[in-house]
C-alpha positions, 0 to 999 in steps of 0.5 A: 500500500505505501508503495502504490502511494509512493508511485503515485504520488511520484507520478502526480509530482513528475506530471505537475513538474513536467507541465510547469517546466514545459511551454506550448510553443505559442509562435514559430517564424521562419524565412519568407524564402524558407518557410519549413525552416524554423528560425524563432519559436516563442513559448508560453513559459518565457523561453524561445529558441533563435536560430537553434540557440536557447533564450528567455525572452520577453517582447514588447509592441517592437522589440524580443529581448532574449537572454542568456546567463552570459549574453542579451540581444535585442531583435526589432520586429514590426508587424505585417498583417499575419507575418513580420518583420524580423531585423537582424543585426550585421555588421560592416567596416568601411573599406578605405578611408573615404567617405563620411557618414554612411557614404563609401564602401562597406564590407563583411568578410563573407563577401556582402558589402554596401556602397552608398554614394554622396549623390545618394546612390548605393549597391548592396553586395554589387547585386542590387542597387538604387537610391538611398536617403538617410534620416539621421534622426531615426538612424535610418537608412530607406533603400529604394531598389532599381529593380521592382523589389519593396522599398527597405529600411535599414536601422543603422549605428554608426561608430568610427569606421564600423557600420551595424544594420539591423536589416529586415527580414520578412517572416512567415509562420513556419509551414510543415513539408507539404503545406 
């Protein structure tokens, strides 16, 4: 009899424990361009996943804030009808000494680069190219591409001769194969 009780009583308690440690997944995003690829998941118990690494995470209206014991990033997102906006962060140091502002060459050393021109033209990874304005006040940069591809916005920080964009991705909910 103590043993049935003990059983049971270490069943209720393993059950209760696995439904307070485990979330529902309550979202899961993915590349428009892959979107059976799962790159951010959010769950209901405060923990998500980006890109395969574990976090905690809380959002607000813009920002998913995520965090580990060692490290904390911010991703901005803006809401687009059912699907978002998800700006990733890269990167780029000026090549060259000139320019001034976000004018001149900008490179990463897997071979993307930017190159914004003081009469307001740009290249992106010499693929891509159009106009650009800056507006320095929301440190934004609007791109609007040559080819008939959306207008983009780029967040920007500029330090010395490093340039970070958060540049934005557009993100679907993830589809199972098939869909």
């Amino acid at each position: 009899m103590k043993m049935k009780k003990l059983v049971a009583g270490t069943v209720l308690f393993l059950s209760l424990l696995s439904l307070t440690g485990c979330g529902r997944k309550t979202e899961s995003w993915a590349y428009n361009h892959e979107p059976t690829q799962e790159v951010l998941a959010l769950y209901s118990n405060g923990k998500a996943t980006y890109k395969g690494d574990e976090y905690k995470y809380k959002r607000d209206d813009s920002y998913i804030y995520l965090k580990t014991k060692d490290e904390s990033t911010q991703l901005h997102y803006v809401k687009d009808g059912d699907n978002i906006i998800l700006y990733e962060k890269s990167v780029y140091h000026r090549s060259g000494s000139d320019g001034d502002g976000v004018v001149g060459l900008w490179t990463q050393d897997n071979g993307w680069s930017y190159q914004f021109t003081e009469e307001g033209k740009f290249s992106e990874d010499n693929i891509f190219y159009g106009s650009y304005s800056v507006d320095e006040e929301q440190k934004c940069i609007k791109l609007m591409y040559d080819d008939p591809l959306q207008d983009a916005y780029l967040y920007y920080e500029l330090e010395g001769d490093e340039l970070t964009i958060d540049y934005p991705w557009p993100m679907v909910p993830t589809q199972k194969e098939g869909e």
